[in-house]
PDB file with SEQRES, HELIX, SHEET and CRYST1 records, atoms N, CA, C and O in Angstrom:
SEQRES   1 A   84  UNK UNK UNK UNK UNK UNK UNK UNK UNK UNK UNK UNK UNK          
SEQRES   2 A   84  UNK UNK UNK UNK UNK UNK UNK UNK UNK UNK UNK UNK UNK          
SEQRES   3 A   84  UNK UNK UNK UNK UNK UNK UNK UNK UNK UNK UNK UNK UNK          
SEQRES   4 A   84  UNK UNK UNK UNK UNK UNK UNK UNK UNK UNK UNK UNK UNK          
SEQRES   5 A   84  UNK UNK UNK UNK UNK UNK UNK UNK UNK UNK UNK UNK UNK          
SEQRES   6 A   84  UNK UNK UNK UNK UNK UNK UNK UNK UNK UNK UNK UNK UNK          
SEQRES   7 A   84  UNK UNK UNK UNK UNK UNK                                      
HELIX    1 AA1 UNK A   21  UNK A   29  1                                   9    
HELIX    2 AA2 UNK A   41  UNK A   46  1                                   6    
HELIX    3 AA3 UNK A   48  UNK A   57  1                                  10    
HELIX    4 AA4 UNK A   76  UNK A   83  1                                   8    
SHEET    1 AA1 3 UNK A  11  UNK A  13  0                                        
SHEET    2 AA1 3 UNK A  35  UNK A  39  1                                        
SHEET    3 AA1 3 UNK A  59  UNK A  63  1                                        
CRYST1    1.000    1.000    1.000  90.00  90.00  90.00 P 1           1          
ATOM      1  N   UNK A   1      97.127 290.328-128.820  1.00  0.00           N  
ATOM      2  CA  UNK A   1      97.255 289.820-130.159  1.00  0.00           C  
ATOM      3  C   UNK A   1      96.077 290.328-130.987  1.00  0.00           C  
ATOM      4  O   UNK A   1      94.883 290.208-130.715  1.00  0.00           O  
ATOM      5  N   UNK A   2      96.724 291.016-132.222  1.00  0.00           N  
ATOM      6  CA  UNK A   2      95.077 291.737-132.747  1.00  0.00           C  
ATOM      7  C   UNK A   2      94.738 290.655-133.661  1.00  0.00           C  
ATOM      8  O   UNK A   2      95.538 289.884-134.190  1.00  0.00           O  
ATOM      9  N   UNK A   3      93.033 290.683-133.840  1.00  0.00           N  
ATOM     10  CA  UNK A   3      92.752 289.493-134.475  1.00  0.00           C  
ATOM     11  C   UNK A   3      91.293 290.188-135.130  1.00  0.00           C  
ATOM     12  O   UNK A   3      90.703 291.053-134.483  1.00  0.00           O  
ATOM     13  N   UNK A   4      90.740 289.685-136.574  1.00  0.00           N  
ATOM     14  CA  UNK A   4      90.004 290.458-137.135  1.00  0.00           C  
ATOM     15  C   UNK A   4      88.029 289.227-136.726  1.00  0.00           C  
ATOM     16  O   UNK A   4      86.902 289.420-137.184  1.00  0.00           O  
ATOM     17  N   UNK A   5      88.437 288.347-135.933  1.00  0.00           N  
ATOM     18  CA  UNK A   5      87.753 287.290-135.821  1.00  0.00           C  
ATOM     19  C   UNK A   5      87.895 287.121-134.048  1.00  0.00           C  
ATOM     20  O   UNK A   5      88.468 287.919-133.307  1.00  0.00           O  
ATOM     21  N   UNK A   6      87.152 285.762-133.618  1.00  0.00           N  
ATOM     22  CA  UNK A   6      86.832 285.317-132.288  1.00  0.00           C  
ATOM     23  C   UNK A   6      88.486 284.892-131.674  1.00  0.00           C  
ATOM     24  O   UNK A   6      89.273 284.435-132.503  1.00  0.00           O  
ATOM     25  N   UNK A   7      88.771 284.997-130.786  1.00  0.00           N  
ATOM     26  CA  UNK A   7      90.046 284.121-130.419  1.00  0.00           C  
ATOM     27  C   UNK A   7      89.843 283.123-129.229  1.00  0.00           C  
ATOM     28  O   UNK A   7      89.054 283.236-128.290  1.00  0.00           O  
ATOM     29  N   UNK A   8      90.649 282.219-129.461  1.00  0.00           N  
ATOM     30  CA  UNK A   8      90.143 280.904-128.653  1.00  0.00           C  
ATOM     31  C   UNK A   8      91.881 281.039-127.903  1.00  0.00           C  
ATOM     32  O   UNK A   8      92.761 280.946-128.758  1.00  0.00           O  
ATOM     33  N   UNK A   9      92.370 281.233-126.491  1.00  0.00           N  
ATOM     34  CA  UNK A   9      93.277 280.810-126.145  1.00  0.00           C  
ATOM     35  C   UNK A   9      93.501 279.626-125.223  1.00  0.00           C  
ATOM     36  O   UNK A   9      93.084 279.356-124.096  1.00  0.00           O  
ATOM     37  N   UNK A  10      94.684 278.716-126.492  1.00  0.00           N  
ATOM     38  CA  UNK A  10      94.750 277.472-125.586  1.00  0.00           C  
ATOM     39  C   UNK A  10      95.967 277.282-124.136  1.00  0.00           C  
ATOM     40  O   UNK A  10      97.148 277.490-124.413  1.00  0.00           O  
ATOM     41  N   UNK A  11      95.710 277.003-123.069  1.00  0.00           N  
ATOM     42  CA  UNK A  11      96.986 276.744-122.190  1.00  0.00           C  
ATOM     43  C   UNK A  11      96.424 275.190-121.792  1.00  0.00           C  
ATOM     44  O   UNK A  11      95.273 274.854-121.511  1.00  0.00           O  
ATOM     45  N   UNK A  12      97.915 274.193-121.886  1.00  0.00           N  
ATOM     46  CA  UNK A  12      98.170 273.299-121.003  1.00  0.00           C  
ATOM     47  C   UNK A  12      99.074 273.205-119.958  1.00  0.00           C  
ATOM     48  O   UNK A  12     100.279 273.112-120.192  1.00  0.00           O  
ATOM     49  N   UNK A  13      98.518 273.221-118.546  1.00  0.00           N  
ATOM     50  CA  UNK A  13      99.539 272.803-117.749  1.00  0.00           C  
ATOM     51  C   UNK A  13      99.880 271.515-116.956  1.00  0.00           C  
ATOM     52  O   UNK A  13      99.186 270.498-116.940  1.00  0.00           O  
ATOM     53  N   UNK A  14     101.131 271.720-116.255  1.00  0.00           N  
ATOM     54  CA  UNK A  14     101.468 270.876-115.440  1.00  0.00           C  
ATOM     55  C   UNK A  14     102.351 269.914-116.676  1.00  0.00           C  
ATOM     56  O   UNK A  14     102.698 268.832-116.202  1.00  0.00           O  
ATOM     57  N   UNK A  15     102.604 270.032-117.570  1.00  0.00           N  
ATOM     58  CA  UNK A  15     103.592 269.490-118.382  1.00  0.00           C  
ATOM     59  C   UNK A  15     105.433 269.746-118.129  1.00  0.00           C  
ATOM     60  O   UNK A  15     105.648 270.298-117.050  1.00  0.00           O  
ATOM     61  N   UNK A  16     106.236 269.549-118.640  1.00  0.00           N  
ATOM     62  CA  UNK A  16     105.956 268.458-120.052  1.00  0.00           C  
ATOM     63  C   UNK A  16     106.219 267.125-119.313  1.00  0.00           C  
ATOM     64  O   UNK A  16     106.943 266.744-118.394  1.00  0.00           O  
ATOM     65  N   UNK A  17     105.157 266.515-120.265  1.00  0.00           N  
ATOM     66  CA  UNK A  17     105.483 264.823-119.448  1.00  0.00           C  
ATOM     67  C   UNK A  17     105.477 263.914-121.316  1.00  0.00           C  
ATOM     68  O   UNK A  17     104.953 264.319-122.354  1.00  0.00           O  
ATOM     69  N   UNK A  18     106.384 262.473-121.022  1.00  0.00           N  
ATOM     70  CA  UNK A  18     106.757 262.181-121.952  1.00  0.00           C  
ATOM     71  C   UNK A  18     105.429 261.565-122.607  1.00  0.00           C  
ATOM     72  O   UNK A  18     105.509 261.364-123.819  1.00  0.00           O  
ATOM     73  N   UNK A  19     104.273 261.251-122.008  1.00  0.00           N  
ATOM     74  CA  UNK A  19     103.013 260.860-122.215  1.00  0.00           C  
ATOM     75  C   UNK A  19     101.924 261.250-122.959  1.00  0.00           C  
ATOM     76  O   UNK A  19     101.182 260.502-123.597  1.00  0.00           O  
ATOM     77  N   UNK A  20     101.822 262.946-122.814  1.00  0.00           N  
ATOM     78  CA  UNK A  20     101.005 264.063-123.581  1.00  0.00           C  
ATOM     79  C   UNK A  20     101.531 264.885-124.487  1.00  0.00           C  
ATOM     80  O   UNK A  20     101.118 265.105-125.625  1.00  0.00           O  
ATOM     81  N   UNK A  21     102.866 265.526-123.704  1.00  0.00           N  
ATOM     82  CA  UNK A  21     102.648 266.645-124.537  1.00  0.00           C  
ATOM     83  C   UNK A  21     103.179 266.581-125.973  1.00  0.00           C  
ATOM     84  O   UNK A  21     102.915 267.324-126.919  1.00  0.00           O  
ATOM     85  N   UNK A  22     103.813 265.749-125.926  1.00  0.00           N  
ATOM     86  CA  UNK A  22     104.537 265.509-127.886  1.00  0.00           C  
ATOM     87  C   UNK A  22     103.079 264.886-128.655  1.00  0.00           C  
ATOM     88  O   UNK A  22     103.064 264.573-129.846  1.00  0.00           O  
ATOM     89  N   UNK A  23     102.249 264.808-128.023  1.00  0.00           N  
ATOM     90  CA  UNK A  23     100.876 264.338-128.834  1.00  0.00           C  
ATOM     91  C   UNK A  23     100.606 265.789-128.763  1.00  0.00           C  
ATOM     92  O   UNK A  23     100.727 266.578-129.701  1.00  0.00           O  
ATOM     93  N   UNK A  24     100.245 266.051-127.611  1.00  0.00           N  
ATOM     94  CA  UNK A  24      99.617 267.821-128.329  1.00  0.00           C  
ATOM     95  C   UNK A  24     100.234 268.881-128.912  1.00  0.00           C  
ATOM     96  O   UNK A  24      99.621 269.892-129.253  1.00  0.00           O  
ATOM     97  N   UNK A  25     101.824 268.668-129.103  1.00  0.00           N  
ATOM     98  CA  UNK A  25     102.629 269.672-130.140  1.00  0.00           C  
ATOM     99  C   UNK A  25     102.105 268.823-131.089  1.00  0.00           C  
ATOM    100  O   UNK A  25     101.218 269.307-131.791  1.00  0.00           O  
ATOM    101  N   UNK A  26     102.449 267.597-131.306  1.00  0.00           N  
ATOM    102  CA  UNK A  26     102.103 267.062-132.829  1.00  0.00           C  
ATOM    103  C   UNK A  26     100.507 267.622-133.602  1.00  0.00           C  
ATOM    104  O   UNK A  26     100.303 267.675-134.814  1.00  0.00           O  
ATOM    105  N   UNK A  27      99.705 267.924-132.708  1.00  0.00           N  
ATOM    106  CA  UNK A  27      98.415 268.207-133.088  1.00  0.00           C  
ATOM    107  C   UNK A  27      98.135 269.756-133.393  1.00  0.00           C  
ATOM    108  O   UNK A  27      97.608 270.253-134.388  1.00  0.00           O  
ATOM    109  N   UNK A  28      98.760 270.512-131.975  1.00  0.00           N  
ATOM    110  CA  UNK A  28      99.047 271.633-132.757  1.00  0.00           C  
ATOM    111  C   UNK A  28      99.892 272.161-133.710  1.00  0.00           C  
ATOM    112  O   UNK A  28      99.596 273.313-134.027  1.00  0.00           O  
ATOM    113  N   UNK A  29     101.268 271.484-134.513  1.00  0.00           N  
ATOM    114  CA  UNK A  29     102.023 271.668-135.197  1.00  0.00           C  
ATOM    115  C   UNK A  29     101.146 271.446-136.729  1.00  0.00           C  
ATOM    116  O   UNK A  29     101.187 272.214-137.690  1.00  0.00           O  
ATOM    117  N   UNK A  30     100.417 270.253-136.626  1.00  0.00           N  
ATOM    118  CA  UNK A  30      99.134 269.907-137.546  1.00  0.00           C  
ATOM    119  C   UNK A  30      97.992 271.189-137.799  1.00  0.00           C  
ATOM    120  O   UNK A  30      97.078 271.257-138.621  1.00  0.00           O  
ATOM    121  N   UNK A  31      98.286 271.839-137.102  1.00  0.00           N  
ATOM    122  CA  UNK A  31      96.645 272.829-137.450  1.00  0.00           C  
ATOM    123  C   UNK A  31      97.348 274.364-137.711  1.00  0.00           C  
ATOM    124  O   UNK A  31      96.770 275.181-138.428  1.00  0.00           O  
ATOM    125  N   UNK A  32      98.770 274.702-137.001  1.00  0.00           N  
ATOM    126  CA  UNK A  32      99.410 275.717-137.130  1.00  0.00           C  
ATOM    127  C   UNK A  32      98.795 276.762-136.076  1.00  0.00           C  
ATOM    128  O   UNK A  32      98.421 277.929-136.187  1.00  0.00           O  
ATOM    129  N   UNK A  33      98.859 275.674-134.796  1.00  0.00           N  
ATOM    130  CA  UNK A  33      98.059 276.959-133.834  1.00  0.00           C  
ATOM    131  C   UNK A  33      99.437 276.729-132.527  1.00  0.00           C  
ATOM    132  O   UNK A  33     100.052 275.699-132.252  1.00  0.00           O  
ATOM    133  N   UNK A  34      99.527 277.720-132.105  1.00  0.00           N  
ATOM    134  CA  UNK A  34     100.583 278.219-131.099  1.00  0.00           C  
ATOM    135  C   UNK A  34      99.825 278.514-129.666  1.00  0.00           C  
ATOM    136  O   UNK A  34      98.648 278.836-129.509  1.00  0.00           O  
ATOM    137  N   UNK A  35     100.606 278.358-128.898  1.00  0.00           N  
ATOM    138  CA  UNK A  35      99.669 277.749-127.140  1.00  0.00           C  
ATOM    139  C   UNK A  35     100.435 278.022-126.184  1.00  0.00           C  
ATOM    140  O   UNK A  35     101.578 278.082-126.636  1.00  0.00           O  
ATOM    141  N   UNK A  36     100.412 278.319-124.550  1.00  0.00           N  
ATOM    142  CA  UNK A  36     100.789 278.429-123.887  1.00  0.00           C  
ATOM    143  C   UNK A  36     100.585 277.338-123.215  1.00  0.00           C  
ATOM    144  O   UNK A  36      99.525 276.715-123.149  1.00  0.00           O  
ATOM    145  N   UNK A  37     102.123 276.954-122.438  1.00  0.00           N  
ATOM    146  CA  UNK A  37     102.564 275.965-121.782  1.00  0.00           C  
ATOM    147  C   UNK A  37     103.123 276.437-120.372  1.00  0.00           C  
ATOM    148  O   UNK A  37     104.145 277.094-120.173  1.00  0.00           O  
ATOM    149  N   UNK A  38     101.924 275.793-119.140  1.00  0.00           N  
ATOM    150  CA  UNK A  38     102.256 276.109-117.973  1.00  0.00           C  
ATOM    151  C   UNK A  38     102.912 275.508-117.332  1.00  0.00           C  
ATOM    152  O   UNK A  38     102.075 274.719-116.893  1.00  0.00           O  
ATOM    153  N   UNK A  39     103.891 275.206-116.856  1.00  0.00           N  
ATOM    154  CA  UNK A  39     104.986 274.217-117.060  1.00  0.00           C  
ATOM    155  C   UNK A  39     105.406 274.019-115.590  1.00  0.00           C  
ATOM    156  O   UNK A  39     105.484 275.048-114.919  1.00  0.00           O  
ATOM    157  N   UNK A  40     105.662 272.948-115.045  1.00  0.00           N  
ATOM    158  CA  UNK A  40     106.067 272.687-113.547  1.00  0.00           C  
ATOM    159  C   UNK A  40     107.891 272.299-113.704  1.00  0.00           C  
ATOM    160  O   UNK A  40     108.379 271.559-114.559  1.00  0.00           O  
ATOM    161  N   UNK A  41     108.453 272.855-112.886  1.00  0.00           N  
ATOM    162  CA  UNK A  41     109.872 273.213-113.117  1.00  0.00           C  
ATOM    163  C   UNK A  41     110.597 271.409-112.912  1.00  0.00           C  
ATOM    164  O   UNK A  41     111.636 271.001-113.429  1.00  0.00           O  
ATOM    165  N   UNK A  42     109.713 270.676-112.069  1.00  0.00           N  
ATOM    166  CA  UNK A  42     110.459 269.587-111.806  1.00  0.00           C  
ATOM    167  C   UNK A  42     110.367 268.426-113.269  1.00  0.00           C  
ATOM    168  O   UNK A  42     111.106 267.560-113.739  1.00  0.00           O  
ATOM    169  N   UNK A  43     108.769 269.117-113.670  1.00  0.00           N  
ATOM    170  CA  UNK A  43     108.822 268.329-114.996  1.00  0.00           C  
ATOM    171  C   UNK A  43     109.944 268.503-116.277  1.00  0.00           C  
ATOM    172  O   UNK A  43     110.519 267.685-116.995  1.00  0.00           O  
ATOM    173  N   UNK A  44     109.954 270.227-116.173  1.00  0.00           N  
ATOM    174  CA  UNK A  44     111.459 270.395-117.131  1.00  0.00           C  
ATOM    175  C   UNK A  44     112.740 269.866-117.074  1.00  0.00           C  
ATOM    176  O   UNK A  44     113.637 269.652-117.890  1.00  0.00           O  
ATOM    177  N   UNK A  45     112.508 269.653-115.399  1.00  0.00           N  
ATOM    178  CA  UNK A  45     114.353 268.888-115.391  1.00  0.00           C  
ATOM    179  C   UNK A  45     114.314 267.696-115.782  1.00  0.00           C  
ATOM    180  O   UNK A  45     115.371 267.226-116.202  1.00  0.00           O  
ATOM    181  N   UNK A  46     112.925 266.718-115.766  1.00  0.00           N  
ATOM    182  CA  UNK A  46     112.816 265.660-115.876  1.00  0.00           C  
ATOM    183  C   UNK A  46     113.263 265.114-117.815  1.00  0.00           C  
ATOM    184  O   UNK A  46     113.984 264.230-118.279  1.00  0.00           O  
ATOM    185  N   UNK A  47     112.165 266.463-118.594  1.00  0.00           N  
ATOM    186  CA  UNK A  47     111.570 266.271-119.528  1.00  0.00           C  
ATOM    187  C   UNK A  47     112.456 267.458-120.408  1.00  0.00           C  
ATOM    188  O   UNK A  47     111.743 268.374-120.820  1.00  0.00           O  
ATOM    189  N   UNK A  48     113.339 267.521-120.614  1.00  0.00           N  
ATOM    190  CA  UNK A  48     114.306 268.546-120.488  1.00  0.00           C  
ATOM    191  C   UNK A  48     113.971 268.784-122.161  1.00  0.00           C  
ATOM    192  O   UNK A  48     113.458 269.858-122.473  1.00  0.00           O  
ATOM    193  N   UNK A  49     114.294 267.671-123.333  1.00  0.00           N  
ATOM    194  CA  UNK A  49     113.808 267.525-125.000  1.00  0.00           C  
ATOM    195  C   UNK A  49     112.127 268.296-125.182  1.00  0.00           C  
ATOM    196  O   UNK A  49     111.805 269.288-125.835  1.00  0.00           O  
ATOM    197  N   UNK A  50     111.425 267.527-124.459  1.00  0.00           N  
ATOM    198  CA  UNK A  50     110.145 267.785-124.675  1.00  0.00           C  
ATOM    199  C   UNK A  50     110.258 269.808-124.764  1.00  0.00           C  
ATOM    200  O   UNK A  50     110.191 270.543-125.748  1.00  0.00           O  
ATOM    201  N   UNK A  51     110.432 270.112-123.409  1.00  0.00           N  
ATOM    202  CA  UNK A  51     110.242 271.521-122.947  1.00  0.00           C  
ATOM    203  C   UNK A  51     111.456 272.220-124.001  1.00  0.00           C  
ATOM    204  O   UNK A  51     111.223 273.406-124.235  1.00  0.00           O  
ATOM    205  N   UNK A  52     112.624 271.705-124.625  1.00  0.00           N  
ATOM    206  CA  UNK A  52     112.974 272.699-125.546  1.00  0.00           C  
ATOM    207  C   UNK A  52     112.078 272.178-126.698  1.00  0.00           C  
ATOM    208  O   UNK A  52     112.579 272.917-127.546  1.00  0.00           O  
ATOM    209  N   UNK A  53     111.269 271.576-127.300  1.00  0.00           N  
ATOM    210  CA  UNK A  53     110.624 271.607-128.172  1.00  0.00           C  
ATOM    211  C   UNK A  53     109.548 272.507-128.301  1.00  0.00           C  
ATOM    212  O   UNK A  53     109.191 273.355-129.118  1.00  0.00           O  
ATOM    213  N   UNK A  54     109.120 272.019-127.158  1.00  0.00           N  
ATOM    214  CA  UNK A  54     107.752 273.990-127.106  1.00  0.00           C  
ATOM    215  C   UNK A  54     108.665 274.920-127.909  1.00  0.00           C  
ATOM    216  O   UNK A  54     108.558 275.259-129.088  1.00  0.00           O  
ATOM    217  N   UNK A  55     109.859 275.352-126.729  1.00  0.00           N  
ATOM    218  CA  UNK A  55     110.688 276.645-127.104  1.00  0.00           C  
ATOM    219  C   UNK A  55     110.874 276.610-129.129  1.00  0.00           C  
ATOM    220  O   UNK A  55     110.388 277.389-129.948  1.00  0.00           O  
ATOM    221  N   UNK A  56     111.481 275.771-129.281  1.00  0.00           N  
ATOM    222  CA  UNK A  56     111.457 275.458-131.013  1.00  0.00           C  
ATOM    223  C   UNK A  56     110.534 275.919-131.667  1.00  0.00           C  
ATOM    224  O   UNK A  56     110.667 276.693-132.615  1.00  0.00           O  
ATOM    225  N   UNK A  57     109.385 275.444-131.183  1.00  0.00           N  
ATOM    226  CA  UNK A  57     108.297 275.712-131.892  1.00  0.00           C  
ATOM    227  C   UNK A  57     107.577 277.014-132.004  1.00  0.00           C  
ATOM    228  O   UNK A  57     106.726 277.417-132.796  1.00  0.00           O  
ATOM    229  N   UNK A  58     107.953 277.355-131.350  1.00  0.00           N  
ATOM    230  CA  UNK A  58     107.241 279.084-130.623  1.00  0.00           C  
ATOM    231  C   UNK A  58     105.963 278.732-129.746  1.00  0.00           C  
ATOM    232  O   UNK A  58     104.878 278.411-130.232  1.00  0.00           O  
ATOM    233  N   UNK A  59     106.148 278.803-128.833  1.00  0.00           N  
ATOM    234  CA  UNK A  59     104.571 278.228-128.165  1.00  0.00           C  
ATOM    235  C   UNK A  59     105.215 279.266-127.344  1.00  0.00           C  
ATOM    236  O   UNK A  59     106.440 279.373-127.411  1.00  0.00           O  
ATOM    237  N   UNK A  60     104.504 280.079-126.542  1.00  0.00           N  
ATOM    238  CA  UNK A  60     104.602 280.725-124.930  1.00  0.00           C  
ATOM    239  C   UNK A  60     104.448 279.657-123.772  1.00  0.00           C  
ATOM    240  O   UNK A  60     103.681 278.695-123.796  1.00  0.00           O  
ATOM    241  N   UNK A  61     105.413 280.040-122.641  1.00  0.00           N  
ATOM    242  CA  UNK A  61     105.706 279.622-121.598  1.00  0.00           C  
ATOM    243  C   UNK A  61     105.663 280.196-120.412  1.00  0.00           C  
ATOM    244  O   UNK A  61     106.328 281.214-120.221  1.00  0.00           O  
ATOM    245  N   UNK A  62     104.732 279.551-119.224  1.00  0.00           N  
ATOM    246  CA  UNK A  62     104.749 280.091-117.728  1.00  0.00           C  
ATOM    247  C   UNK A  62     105.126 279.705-117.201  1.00  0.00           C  
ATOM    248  O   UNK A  62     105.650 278.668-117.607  1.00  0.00           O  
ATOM    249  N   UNK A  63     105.299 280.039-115.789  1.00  0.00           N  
ATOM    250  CA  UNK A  63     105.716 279.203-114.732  1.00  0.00           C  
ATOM    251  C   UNK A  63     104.542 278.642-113.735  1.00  0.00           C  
ATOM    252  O   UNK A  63     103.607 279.276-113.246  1.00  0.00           O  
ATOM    253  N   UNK A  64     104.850 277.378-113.598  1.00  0.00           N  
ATOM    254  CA  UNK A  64     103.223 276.710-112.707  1.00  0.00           C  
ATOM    255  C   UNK A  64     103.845 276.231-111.571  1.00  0.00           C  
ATOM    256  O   UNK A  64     103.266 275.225-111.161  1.00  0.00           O  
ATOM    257  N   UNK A  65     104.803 276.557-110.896  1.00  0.00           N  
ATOM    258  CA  UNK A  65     105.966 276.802-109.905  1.00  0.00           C  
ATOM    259  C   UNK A  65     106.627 274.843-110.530  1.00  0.00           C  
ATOM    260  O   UNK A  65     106.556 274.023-111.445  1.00  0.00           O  
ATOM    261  N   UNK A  66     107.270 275.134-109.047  1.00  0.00           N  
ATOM    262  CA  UNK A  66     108.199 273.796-109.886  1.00  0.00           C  
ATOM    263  C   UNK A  66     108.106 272.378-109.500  1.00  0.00           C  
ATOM    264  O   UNK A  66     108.832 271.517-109.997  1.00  0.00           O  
ATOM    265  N   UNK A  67     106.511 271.959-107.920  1.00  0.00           N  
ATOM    266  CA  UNK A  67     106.105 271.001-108.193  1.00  0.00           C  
ATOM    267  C   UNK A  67     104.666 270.836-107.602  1.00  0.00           C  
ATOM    268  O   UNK A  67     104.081 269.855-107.143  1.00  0.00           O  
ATOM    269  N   UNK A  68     104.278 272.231-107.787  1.00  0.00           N  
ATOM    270  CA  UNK A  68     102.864 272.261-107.618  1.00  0.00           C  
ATOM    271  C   UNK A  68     102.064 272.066-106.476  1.00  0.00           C  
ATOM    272  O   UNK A  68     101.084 271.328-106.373  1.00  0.00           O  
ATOM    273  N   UNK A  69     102.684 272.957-105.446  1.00  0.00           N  
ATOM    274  CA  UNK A  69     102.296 272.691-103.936  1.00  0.00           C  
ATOM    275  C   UNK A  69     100.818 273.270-104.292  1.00  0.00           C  
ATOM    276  O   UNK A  69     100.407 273.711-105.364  1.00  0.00           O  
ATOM    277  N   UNK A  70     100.069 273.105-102.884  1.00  0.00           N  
ATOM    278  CA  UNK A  70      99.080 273.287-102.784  1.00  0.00           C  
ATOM    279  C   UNK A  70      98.737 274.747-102.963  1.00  0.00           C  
ATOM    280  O   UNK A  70      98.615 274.023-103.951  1.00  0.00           O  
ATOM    281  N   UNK A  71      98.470 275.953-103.054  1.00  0.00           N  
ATOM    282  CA  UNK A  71      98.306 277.341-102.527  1.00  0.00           C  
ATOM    283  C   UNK A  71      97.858 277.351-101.095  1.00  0.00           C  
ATOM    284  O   UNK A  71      98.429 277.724-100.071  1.00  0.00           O  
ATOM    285  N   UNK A  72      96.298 276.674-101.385  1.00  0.00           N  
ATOM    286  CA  UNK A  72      95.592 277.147-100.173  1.00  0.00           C  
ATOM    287  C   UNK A  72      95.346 276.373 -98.481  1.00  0.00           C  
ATOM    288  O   UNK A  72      94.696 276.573 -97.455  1.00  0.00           O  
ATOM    289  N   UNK A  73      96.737 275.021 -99.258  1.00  0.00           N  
ATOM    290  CA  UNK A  73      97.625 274.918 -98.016  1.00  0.00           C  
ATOM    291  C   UNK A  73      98.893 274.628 -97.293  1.00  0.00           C  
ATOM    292  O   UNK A  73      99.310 273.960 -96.347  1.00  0.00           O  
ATOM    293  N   UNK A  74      99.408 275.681 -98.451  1.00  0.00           N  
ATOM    294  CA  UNK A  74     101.278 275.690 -97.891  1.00  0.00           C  
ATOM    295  C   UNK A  74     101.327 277.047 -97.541  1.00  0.00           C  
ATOM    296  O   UNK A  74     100.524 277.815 -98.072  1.00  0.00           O  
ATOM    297  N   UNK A  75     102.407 277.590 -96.474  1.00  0.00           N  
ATOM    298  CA  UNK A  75     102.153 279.001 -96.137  1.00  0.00           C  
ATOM    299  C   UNK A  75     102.824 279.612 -97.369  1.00  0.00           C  
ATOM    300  O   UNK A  75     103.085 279.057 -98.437  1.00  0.00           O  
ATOM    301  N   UNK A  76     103.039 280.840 -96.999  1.00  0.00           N  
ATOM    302  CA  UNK A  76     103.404 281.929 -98.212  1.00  0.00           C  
ATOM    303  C   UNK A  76     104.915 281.720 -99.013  1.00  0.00           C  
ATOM    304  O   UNK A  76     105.299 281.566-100.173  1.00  0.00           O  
ATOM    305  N   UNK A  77     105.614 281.831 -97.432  1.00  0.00           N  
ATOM    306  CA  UNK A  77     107.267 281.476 -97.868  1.00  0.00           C  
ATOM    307  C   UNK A  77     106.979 280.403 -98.554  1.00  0.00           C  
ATOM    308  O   UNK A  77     106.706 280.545 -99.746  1.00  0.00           O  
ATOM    309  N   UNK A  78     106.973 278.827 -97.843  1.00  0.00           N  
ATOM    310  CA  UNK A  78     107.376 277.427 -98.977  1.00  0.00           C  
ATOM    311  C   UNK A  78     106.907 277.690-100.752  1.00  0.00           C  
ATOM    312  O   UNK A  78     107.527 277.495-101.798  1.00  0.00           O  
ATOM    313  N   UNK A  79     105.414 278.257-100.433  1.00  0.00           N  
ATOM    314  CA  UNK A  79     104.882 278.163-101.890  1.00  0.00           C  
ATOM    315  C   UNK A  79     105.449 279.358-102.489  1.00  0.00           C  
ATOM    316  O   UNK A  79     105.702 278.988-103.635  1.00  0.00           O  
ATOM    317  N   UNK A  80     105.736 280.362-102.403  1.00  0.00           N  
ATOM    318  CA  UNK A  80     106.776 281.464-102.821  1.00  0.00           C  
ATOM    319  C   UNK A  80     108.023 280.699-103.491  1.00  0.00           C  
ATOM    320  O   UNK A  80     108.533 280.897-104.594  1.00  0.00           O  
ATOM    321  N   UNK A  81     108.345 279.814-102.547  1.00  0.00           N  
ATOM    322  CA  UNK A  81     109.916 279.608-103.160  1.00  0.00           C  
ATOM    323  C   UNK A  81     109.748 278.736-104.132  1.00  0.00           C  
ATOM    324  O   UNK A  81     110.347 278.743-105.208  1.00  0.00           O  
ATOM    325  N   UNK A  82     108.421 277.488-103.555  1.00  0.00           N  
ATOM    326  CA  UNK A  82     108.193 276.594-105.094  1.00  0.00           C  
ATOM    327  C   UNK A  82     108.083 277.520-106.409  1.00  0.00           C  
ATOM    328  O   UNK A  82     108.589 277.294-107.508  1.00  0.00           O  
ATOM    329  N   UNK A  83     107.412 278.452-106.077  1.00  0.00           N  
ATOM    330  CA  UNK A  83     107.484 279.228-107.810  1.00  0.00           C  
ATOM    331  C   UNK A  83     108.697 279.741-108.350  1.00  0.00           C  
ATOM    332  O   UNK A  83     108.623 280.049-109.540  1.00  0.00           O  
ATOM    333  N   UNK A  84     110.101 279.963-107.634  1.00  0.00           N  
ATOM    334  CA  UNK A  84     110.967 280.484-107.957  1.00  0.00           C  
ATOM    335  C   UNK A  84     111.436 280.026-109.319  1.00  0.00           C  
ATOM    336  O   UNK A  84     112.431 280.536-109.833  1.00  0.00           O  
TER     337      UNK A  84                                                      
END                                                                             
């Protein structure tokens, strides 16, 4: 992203939960700043409104697999497939 100034990039993860994240779109929708959302797949099925609202809004989206096993102690396969 070219920028003629400092850039600050924001990511929250482990969302969307019905608790936070419509407070922190509301805050960033307030300032006109756009953010990446690392997102756990079980929370989307849960939180299904919230997570198309990012999309609405234009925010970028990752994947933070889909319920956040451990890395450095699930073997390769299980935590492989959690990220699917």
């Amino acid at each position: 992203m070219p920028s003629k100034g400092k850039v600050v990039y924001l990511t929250f993860d482990d969302g969307p939960t019905k608790e936070v994240t419509p407070l922190i779109l509301d805050i960033l929708a307030l300032h006109k700043i756009k953010a990446t959302f690392f997102v756990l797949g079980k929370n989307v099925l849960q939180n299904p409104e919230i997570f198309q609202r990012i999309l609405d809004e234009g925010h970028a989206v990752g994947n933070h697999t889909f319920s956040h096993l451990k890395g450095w102690k699930t073997d390769n396969k299980a935590y492989f497939e959690d990220v699917k």
